[in-house]
Phi, psi and omega in degrees: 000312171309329185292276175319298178335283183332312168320300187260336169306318198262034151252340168283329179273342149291318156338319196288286200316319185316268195353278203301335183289317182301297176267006152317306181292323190291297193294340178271152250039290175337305180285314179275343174299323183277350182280317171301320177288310185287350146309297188294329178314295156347311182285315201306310212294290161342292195288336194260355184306319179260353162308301165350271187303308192296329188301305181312309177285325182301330173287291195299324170302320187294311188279359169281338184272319186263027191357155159241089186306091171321306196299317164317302164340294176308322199253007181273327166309321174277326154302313161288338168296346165315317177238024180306296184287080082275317194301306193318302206311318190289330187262002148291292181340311193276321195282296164334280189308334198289313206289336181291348186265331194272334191267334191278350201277328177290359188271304175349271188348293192275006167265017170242358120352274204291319145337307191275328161278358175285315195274345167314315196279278182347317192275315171305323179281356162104356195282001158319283172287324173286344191285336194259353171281321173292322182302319157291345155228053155266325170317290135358286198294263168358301176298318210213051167208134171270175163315302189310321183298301135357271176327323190244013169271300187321347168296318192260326193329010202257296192301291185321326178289333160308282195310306196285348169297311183304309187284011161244087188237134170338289202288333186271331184277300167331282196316308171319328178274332172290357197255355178262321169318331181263335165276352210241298159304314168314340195275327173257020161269138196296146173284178158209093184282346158260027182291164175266147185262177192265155186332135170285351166266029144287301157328294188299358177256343159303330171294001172272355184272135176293275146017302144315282187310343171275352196277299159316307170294326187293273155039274193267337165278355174287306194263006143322292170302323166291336173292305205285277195326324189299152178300348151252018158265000000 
């Protein structure tokens, strides 16, 4: 019996010391931790001292250059006590936007992303360079057309919208491309200047080619028909 007891005294008196030993360590933590604060206070102080001082003084230079009317004071305080709800409105106001700017910004983000990838693209694809080429020549078009002229393309613009409806019609795009094709061929048969030109019975023996002579006729019946429609017939 004597045994245990002993047995059970020196495990409750280890329990205490573990404890005391437990707030022993917390107050020594405790302790270097307020030792580390009153270090950085110090250092702050050290640092902030001659700020200190350079501030106080640059006040004292100011209010010796600039005096301070207390009645200015006075009435600037009343002024503000004056506009207290007005000041708070404004300052609802800022606390709104600030939260409206924080809430629009991450939807910002990938649309100024995509903006900058539209426009990457844009510049590869060349929409760039056309834009600055057009801009030359609306410039042009500025330079060397007055208003009135402006004014009477704006007269007409229904009819000139007429004519180009007309050229692109299939059968005028044909033609046009053969008349360009046959010129575009004529343009690579070699000149010769000292060739003679040719006999009006050479021409007149071309007329025997079928082909001329319908060429000729389409020809002659175009500027017939152009004759007839114009406004002095």
């Amino acid at each position: 019996m004597t045994d245990t007891h002993t047995v059970d005294g020196t495990a409750a008196l280890e329990q205490k010391i573990d404890a005391l030993a437990a707030q022993v360590d917390l107050l020594v933590a405790e302790a270097a931790a307020d030792r580390r604060r009153r270090v950085a206070l110090e250092e702050l102080r050290v640092d902030l001292t001659p700020i200190a001082v350079t501030a106080v003084e640059r006040s004292a230079v100011l209010l010796e250059e600039h005096p301070i009317d207390p009645a200015e004071l006075m009435r600037l305080a009343a002024r503000v006590a004056e506009n207290a709800r007005v000041l708070e409105s404004v300052l609802i106001q800022l606390e709104s936007m600030a939260s409206l700017v924080n809430d629009v910004k991450p939807l910002v983000g990938p649309g100024v992303e995509r903006a900058i990838e539209l426009a990457g693209s844009f510049e590869d694809k060349g929409y760039f360079e056309f834009g600055s080429a057009a801009a030359g020549v609306v410039d042009q078009i500025v330079t060397n057309y007055s208003r009135e002229d402006v004014e009477s393309l704006g007269d007409n613009v229904v009819q000139i919208l007429d004519v180009v409806k007309d050229l692109t019609q299939p059968e005028v795009l044909a033609v046009a491309q053969r008349v360009l094709d046959a010129v575009h061929r004529q343009a690579l048969v070699p000149d010769d200047p000292g060739a003679p030109p040719p006999s009006l019975f050479a021409l007149a023996g071309r007329l025997r080619d079928p082909e001329i002579r319908r060429g000729l006729g389409r020809a002659l019946d175009t500027v017939a028909a152009v004759a007839a429609d114009s406004p002095e017939s």
